[in-house]
N, C-alpha and C positions, 0 to 999 in steps of 0.2 A: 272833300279833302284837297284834291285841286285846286278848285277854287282859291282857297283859303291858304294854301301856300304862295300863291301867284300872289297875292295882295300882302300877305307877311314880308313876303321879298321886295315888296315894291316899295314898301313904306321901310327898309332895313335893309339898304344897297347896300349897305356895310359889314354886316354880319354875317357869318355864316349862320344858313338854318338845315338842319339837318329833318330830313323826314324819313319816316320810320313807322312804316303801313304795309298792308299786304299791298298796295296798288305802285308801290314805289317799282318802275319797272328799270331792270338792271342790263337788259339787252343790248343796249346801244352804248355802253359804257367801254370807256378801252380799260384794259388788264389794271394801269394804273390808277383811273378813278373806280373801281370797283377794290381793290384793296382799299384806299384811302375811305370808301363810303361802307366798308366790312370793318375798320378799323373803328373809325366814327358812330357804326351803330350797335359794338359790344361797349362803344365806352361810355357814347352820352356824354361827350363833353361839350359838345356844341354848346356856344351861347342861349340858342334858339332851337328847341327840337316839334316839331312837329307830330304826334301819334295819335294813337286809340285809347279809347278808357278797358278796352279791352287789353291792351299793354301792361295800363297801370296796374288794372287788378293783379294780371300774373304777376307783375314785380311783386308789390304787396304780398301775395299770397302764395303764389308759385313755385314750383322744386326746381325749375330752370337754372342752373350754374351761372347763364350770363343776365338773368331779370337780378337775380342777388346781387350780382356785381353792379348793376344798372341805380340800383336802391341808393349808393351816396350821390345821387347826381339829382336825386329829390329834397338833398339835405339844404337849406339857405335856397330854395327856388322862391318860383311864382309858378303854382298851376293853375291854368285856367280850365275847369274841366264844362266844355260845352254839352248842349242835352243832355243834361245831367237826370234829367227824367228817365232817360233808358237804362240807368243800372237795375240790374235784376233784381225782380224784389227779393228772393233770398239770399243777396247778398246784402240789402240795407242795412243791416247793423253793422254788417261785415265794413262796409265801404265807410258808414259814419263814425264808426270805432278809428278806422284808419286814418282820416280825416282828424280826426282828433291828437291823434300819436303825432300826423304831420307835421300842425301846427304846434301843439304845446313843448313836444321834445326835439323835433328835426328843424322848429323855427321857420316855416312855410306857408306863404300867405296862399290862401287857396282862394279860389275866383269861384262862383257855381252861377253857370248860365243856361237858361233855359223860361222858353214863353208859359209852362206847369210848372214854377216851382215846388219839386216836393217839401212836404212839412217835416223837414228830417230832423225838426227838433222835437218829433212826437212818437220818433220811431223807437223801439226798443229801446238802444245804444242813442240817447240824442245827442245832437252834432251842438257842437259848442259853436253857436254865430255871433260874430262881432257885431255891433252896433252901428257899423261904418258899412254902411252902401257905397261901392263904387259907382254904380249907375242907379238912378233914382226919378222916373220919368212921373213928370204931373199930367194931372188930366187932359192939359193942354197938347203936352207932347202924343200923347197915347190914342189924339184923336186921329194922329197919320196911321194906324192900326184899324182906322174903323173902316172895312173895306168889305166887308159884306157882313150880310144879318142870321142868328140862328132860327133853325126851323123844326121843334120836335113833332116829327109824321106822325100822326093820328093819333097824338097828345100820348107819345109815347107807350103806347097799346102793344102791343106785339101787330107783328104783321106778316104775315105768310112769303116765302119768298121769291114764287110767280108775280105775284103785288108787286116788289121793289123792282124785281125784270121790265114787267108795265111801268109802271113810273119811272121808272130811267129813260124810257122810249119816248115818254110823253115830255117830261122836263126837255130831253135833247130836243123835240120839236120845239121846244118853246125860247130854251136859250140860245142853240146854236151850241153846243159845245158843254157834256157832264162827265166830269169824275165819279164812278161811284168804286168806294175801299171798302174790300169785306174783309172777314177775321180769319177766314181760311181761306186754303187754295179748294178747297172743293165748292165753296160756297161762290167765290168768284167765275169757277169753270162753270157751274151750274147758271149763274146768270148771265154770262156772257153766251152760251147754248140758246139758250132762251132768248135771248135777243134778237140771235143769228136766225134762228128758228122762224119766227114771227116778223123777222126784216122783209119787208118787200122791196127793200134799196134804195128805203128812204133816209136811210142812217147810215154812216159807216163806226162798225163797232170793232176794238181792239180789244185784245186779253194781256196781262200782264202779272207775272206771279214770282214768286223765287224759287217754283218748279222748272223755270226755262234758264236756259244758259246764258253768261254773262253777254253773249255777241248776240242772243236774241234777245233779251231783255234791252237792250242800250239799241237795237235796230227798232222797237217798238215806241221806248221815248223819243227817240228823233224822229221818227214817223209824228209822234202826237205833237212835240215843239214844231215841226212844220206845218200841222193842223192849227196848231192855233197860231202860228204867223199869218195861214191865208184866212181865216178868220176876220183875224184883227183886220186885216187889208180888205176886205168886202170881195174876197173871190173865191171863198169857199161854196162848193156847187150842195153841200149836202150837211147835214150838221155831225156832229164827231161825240162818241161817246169811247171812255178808257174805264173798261171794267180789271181792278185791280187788289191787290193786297196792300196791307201796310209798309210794303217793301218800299212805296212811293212817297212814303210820309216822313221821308228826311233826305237833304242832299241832292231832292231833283228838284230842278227849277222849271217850274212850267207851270201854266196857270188856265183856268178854265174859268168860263161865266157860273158852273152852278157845280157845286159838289155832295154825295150822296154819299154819309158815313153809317156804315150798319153798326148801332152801339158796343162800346168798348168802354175802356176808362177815358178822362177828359183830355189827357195828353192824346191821346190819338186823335179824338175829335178835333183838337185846337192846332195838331201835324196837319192834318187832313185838309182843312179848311183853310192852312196856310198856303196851300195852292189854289188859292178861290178868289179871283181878282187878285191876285199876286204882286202886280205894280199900275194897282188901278186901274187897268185896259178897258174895263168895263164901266167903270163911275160906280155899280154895286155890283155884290154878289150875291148869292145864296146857299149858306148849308144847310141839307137835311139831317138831321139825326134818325134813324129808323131802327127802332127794336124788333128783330129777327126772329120770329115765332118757332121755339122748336130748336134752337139750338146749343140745349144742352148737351145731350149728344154727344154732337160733331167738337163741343168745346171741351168734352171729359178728359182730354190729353193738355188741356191746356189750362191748369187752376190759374195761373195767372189773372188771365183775361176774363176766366169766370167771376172773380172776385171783382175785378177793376168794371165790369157791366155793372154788377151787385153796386159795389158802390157808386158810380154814377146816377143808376137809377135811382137809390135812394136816395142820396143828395136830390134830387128832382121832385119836390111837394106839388102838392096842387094846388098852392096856391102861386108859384114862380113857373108854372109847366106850359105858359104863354109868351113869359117875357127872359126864359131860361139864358144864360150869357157865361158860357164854360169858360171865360177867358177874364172874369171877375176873378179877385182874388180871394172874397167870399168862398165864393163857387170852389176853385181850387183849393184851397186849404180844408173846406168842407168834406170834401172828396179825398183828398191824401189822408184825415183823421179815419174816415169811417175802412178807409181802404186797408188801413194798420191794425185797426183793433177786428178786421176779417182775415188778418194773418197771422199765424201764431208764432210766436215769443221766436220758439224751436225754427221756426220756418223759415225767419230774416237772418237767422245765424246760419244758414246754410246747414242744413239735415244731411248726414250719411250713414252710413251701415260698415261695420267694420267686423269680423268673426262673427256674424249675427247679432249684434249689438247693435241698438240707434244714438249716432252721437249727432253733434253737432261743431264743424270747424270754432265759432266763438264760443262753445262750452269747453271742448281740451285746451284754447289757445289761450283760454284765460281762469283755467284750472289748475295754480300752481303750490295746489298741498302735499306735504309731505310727512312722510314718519318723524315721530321725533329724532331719531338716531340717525335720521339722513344729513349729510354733509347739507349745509347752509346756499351752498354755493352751486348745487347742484339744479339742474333745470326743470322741473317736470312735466313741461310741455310736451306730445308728440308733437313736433315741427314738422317732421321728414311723414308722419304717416297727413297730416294736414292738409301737407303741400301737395303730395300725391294726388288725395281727394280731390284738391279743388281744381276745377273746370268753368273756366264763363262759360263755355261750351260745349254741348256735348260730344265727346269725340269718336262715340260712334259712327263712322264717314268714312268712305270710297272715293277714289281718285277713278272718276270714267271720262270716256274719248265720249261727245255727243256728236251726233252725226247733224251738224246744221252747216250751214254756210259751206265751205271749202274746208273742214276740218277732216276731213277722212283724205284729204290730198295732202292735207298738208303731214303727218305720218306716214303717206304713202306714197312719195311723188314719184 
């Protein structure tokens, strides 16, 4: 997000761009730019606004007072909504419905960018897309993409996950430097154990998860961008391996010669693998794909992911299970179809329970019958019980003090 304002500002000396994130820090503000940037981000009138798709949804659908008010400053825009792959799948209909309202009533060119485009004209609610591609890259262009090769482990079999522990060990001897992203935190602690376990200090291995706190998580990647600057430079004493979650598969830049994705859907695969040779440091790279024996399980809290395996593997025959390339558009659109028709109808409208009853946010929101002797004009949406329900996220959470760094002086000096 950084990033990506630094470079909006640079190409737009002129405009104001207002950002409007959890990471926007307000500290160092005097009383007066912090009234002006409180002012600016109940109003949204900046020319230029910077946020989250997590923002939008709450406008869209939220009981928030000031996302409502925020709603006419989407009227005559341009959104550009990036990885657009990550909206939640029970929101999909939710998100392409709205998308659709944007453009045809509030007159809003919408941008959708992302290296998975979903197939959201096959989802429930399908997205109405114009014919007009802003960017349109030919074969030729898409050969500056070609920066490492995929690799399905043991023709995609399942594989025990002592196995992936040992193969990470051995890849790291062989590259100099592996990523391997698993789908939980317990599957990551369990192989990075195991690593440590089995190390006789011929590797240096890191953990990484979004069980650790913002200051050890960000002490861990610049630990590994320093890894792999002395890498690059020929004066790394040992080879470097980052046992981690999918928490690294957006927004970090950093890149390794080989990386190990324990199967997911192809969006993750093709996150994952975007830190694999990352600005061609290597001439090639290499992704693994490896299917994780046994973790159903561990994945029962998480249908999402169970589905998005499902469908990747099936998208995967045997007769493509050699020369397999999740970054086709084949590939992905094949995968976003089978991915929909494993999720039901109910499921993309976002499911909830109200008095013991199961509704759905796009069944009340676009269930507007009424008695005959009811007034014409009268609304019969619940809005307010809706907006309640909905959540990008879940908001069962705890605000705790973690004791790492100097954070227990710093409440206690």
């Amino acid at each position: 997000m950084d990033q990506n304002a630094t470079l909006i500002r640079e190409y737009l000396p002129g405009e104001t761009v207002l950002e409007h994130h959890s990471d926007v820090v307000t500290d160092n503000m005097t009383q007066d730019e912090l009234s002006k940037y409180d002012i600016q981000k109940d109003r949204w009138t900046a020319p230029v606004i910077i946020t989250t798709l997590v923002r939008i949804l709450d406008i869209l659908f939220g009981a928030k007072t000031a996302d409502i008010t925020r709603m006419r400053a989407l009227c005559d825009s341009i959104i550009i909504f990036d990885e657009v792959q990550s909206v939640p799948a029970n929101m999909t209909s939710l998100f392409t419905g709205a998308l659709n309202f944007l453009n045809t009533i509030c007159h809003v060119d919408v941008i959708l960018s992302s290296a998975t485009p979903p197939s959201f004209d096959h989802s429930n609610w399908p997205l109405f897309i114009s014919g007009d591609r802003p960017v349109e890259l030919s074969e030729e262009d898409r050969k500056v993409f070609d920066r490492h090769t995929y690799h399905l482990y043991n023709d995609k079999k399942p594989v025990q996950i002592d196995n992936v522990s040992s193969f990470a060990k051995e890849t790291a001897m062989k590259y100099g430097s592996v990523m391997i992203v698993c789908n939980t935190k317990n599957e990551a602690r369990t192989i990075y154990h195991q690593i440590k376990e089995h190390n006789d200090g011929e590797v240096i291995v890191k953990h990484l998860s979004a069980g650790m706190c913002k200051a050890h998580r960000q002490d861990v990647i610049s630990y590994s961008i320093e890894q792999f600057a002395e890498i690059q430079k020929g004066y790394a004493d040992k080879p470097f391996i980052l046992v981690t979650t999918q928490i690294v598969e957006a927004g970090v830049d950093i890149s390794f010669r080989c990386v190990i994705r324990l199967m997911a859907g192809i969006e993750n695969a093709v996150q994952a693998a975007g830190r694999c040779n990352r600005g061609n440091e290597y001439g090639s790279g290499d992704v693994y794909i490896i299917n994780l024996d046994g973790e159903e399980k561990a994945l029962k809290h998480l249908p999402d992911i169970i589905n998005e395996k499902k469908a990747m593997s099936d998208s995967i025959s045997n007769e493509n299970v050699n020369d397999y390339n999740p970054e086709s558009d084949k590939a992905i659109r094949d995968y976003y179809i089978r991915l929909y028709r494993l999720q039901s109808i109910e499921y993309q409208l976002y499911p909830f329970e109200e008095n013991g009853m199961n509704y759905t946010i796009g069944g009340v929101l676009g269930n507007n019958q009424r008695r005959p002797d009811e007034d014409i004009f009268f609304m019969c949406q619940p809005f307010k019980t809706a907006a309640e329900k909905f959540s990008v996220f879940d908001s069962n959470s705890y605000t705790v003090v973690v004791p790492y760094g100097d954070s227990l002086e710093l409440i206690n000096p």
